[in-house]
C-alpha positions in Angstrom: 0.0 0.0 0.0 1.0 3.6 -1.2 2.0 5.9 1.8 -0.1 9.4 1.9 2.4 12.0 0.6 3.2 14.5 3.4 1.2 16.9 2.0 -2.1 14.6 2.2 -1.2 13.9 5.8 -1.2 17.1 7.0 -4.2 17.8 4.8 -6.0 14.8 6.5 -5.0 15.6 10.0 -6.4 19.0 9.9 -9.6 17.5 8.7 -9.9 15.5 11.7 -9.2 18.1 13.8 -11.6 20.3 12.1 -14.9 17.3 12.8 -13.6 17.0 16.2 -14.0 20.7 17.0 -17.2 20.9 15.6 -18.2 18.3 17.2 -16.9 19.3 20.5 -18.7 22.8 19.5 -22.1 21.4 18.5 -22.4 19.4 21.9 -21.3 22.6 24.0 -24.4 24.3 22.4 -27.0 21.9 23.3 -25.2 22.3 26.5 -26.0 25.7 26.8 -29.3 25.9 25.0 -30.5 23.3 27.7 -29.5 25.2 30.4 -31.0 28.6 28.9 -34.3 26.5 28.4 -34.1 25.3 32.3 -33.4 28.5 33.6 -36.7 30.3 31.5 -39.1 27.4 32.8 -41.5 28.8 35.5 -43.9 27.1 37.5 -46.8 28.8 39.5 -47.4 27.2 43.0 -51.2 26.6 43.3 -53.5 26.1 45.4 -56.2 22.8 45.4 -58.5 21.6 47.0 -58.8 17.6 47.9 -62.6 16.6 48.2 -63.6 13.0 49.7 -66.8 12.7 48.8 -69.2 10.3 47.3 -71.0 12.1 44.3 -74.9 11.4 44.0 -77.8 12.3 41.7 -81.7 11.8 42.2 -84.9 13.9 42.5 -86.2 14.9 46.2 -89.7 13.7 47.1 -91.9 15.9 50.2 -91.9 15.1 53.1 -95.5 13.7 53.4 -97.5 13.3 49.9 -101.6 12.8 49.7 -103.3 11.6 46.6 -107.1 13.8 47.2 -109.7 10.6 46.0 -113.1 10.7 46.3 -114.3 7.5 48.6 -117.6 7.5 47.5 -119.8 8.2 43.9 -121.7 11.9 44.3 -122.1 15.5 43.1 -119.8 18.0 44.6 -121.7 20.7 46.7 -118.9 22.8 48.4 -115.2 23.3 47.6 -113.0 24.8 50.3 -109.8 25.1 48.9 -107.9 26.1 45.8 -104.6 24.8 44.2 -101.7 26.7 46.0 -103.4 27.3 49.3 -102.0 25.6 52.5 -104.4 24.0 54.9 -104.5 22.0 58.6 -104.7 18.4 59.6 -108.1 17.8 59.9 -109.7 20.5 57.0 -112.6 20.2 54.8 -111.2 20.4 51.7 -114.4 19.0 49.7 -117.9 18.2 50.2 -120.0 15.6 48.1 -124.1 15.5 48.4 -124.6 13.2 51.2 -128.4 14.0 51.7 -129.5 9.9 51.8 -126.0 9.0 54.0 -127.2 11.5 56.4 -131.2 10.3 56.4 -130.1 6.7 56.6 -128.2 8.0 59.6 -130.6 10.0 61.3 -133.2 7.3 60.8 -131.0 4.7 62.7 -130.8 7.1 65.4 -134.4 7.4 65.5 -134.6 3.3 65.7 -132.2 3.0 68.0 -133.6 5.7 71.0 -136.7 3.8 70.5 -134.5 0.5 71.1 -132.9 1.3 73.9 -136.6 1.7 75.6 -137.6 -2.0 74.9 -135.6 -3.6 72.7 -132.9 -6.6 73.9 -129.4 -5.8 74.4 -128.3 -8.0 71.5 -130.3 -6.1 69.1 -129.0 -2.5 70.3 -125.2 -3.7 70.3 -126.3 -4.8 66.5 -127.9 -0.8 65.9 -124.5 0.6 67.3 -122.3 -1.8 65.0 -124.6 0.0 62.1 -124.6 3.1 63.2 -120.8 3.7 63.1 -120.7 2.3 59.8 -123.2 5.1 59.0 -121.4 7.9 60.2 -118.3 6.3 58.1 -120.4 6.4 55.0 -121.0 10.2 56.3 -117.5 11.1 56.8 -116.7 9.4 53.2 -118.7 12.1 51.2 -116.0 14.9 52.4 -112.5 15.0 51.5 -110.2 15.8 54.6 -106.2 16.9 54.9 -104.6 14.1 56.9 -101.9 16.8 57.8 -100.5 20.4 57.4 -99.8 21.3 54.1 -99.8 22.9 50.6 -102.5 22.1 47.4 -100.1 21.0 45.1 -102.7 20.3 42.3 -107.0 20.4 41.9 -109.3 19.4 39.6 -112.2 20.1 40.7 -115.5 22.0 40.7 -119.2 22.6 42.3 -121.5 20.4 40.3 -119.0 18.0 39.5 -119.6 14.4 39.3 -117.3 12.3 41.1 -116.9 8.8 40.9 -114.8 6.3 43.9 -111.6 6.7 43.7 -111.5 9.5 41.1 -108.3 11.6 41.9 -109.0 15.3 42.1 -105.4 16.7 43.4 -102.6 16.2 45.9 -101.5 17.7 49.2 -98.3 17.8 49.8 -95.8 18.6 53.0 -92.6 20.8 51.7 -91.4 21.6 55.3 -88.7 19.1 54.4 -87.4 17.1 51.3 -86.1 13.6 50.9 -84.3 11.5 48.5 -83.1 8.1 47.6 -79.6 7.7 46.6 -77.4 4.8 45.0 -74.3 4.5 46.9 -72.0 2.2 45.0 -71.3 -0.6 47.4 -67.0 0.1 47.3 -68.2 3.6 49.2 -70.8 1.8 51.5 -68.0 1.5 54.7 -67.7 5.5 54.4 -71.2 6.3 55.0 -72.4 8.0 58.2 -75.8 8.7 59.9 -75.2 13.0 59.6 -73.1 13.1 57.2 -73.1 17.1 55.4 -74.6 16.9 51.4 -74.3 19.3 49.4 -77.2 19.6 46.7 -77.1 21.4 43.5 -80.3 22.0 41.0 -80.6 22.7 38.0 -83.4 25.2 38.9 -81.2 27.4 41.8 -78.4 28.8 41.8 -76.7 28.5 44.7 -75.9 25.1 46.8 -77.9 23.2 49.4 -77.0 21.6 52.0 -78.7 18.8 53.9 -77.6 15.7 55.7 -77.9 11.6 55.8 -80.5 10.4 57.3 -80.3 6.2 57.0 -78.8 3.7 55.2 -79.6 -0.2 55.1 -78.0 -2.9 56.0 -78.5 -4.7 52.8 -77.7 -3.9 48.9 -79.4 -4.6 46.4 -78.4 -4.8 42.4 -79.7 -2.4 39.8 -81.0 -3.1 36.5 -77.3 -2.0 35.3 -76.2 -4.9 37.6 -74.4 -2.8 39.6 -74.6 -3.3 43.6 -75.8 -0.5 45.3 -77.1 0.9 49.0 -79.8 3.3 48.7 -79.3 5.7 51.3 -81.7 8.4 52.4 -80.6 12.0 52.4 -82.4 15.0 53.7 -83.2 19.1 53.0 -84.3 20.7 56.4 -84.1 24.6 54.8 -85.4 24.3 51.7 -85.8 27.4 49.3 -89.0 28.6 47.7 -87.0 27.5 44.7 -87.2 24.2 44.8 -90.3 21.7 44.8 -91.1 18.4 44.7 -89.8 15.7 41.8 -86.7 18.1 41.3 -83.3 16.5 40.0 -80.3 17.3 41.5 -76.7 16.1 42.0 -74.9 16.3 44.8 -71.7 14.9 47.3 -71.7 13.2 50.6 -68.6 14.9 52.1 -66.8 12.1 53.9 -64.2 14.7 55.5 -63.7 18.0 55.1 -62.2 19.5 52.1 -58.7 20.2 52.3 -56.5 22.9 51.0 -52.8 22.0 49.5 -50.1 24.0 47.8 -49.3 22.0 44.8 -46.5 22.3 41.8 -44.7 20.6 39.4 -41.8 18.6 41.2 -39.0 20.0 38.4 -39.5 23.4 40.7 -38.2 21.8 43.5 -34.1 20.9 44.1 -31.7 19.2 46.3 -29.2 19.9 48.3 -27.2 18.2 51.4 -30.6 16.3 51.8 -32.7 18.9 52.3 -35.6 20.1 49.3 -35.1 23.8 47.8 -37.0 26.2 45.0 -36.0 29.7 43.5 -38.8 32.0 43.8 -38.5 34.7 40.7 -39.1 38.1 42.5 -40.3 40.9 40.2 -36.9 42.5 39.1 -36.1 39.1 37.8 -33.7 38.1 40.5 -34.4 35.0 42.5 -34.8 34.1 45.8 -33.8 30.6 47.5 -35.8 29.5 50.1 -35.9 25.9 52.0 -39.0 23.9 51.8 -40.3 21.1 53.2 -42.8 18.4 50.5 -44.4 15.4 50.1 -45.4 13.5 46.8 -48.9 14.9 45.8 -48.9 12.2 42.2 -46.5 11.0 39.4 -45.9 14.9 38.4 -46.8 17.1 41.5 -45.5 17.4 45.2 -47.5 19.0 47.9 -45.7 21.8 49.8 -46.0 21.3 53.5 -43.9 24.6 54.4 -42.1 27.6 53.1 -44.6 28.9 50.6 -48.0 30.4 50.6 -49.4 29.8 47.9 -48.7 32.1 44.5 -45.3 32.2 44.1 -43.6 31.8 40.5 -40.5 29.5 41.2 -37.7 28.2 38.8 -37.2 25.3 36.9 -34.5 23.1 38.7 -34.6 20.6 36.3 -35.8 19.9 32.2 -39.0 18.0 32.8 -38.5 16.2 29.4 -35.3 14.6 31.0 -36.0 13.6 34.4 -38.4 10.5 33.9 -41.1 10.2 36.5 -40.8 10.5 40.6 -41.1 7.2 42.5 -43.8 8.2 45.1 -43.0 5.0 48.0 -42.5 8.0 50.1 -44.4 10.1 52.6 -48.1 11.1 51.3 -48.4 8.0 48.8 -51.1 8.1 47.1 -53.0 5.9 44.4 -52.8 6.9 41.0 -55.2 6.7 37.9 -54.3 7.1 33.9 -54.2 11.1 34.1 -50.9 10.6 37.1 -53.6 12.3 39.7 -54.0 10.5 42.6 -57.6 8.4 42.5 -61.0 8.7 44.1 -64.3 10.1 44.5 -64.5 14.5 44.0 -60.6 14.4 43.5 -60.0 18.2 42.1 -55.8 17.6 41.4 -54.2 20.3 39.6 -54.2 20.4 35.2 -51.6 19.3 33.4 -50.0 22.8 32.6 -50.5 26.3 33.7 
């Protein structure tokens, strides 16, 4: 083989040189361009709120409902009430003609004073037995509030004919509301007798709260087969707002909410064993502070001291570089597909700012 002239050696070795430097060069500027990017990375310390609740949805029922039926067949003679009125245990609300049930009962009374002169015992204890049913059939001709409440609904008239059991309205007790709710049976063990609800409608604006009231001791399955407890849940206060057969949705709040300071962990740094940030003041110049955190999920850390809440702090490390935290620490928590830490009304923080 032909040596390389002198010439072409020299020409070759500056060649390598040349790749090398550039080389050298090229890797100095991603060097530097990752550090640039790094150092203009901000991340905004937030604050979140954890919920444990159990979420529910329904539509409340009054307190106390009464389907207004006429017992027996008749013309109406009097009307005493009118759809939106509230009445008393005990009111007339309706009359129907009860001209023969009230001859039929007077005439008994008639027999039975004559009775009681020489009749035998037998045969008056026989006229009592008919007269109570009597003053039943009496009683049955008017329409009566079996307790305080509201007209919900009427349908009816002077002159009207009413058949038994024709349905003329309701009555209805709104001093309280109830519901029935599913409670899937993984969240049975958290229920509590008491336990706060909030309720929202569709129809107000605000919240309302209210409370559990009972809960079985058995489930039972769905049509969905799903296994379920139906608990019952309560409104004391209820607003004008809201009536009967409304939907809602709502939470049973197993604890109370609670409030965390939350950021991405490439804002936080090391040092000697101890946890860091940089908070960016408003000239630009940064401030290092000691902090104390727990894992909050795969991409987030809870800050347990040195911060308020607020504070723009400085990227400590390239998030596209540092793979993922191993949480077997302090705080643990279970995670789901979006890194957020699972279960019912979980409000964790969005994947960016």
């Amino acid at each position: 083989m032909k040596k390389l002239s002198k010439t072409k050696q020299i020409i070759l070795i500056v060649l390598i040189a040349l790749v090398a430097a550039a080389g050298i060069l090229f890797g100095a500027k991603r060097i530097v361009a990752a550090s640039k990017k790094t150092e203009q990375l901000t991340y905004r310390v937030r604050k979140e709120t954890y919920e444990n609740v159990i979420e529910i949805a329904g539509t409340v029922s009054a307190a106390k409902e009464q389907k207004l039926q006429a017992k027996n067949d008749g013309s109406v003679v009097e009307v005493f009430v009118k759809e939106g009125d509230s009445v008393k245990k005990g009111d007339v609300l309706l009359q129907v003609d009860d001209t023969t049930q009230v001859y039929n009962l007077a005439k008994l009374d008639y027999d039975l004073a004559s009775t009681r002169i020489t009749g035998a015992t037998r045969q008056i204890q026989l006229m009592e037995v008919q007269r109570a049913s009597l003053v039943q059939k009496v009683n049955d001709c008017k329409i009566v509030a079996t307790f305080d409440g509201v007209i919900a609904s009427w349908d009816a008239d002077v002159g009207d004919y009413l058949e038994a059991k024709d349905s003329i309205g309701t009555l209805v007790d709104k001093s309280y509301l109830t519901a029935k709710v599913e409670v899937a049976e993984t969240d049975v063990s958290k229920l509590r007798v008491g336990q706060k609800v909030q309720f929202t409608f569709p129809a107000y604006s605000g919240t309302v709260e209210g409370y559990v009231v009972s809960f079985p001791a058995i489930g039972e399955t769905t049509s969905r087969g799903a296994t379920v407890v139906k608990a019952t849940v309560r409104i004391d206060d209820v607003p004008d707002a809201i009536l009967p057969n409304f939907s809602f949705t709502g939470k049973i709040q197993i604890t109370e909410p609670e409030t965390k300071l939350v950021v991405e962990r490439y804002a936080i740094g090391h040092e000697k064993g101890e946890s860091f940030v940089e908070v960016v003041e408003r000239g630009g110049q940064t401030k290092k502070i000691s902090v104390e955190v727990e894992p909050y999920s795969i991409e987030y850390v809870n800050v347990l001291s040195g911060l308020q809440g607020g504070e723009i702090l400085k990227a400590q490390v390239d998030a596209s570089k540092s793979g993922r935290m191993n949480v077997n620490k302090r705080g643990q928590n279970t995670k789901n597909s979006n890194n957020r830490p699972s279960g019912g009304g979980f409000s964790g923080p969005p994947p960016g700012f």
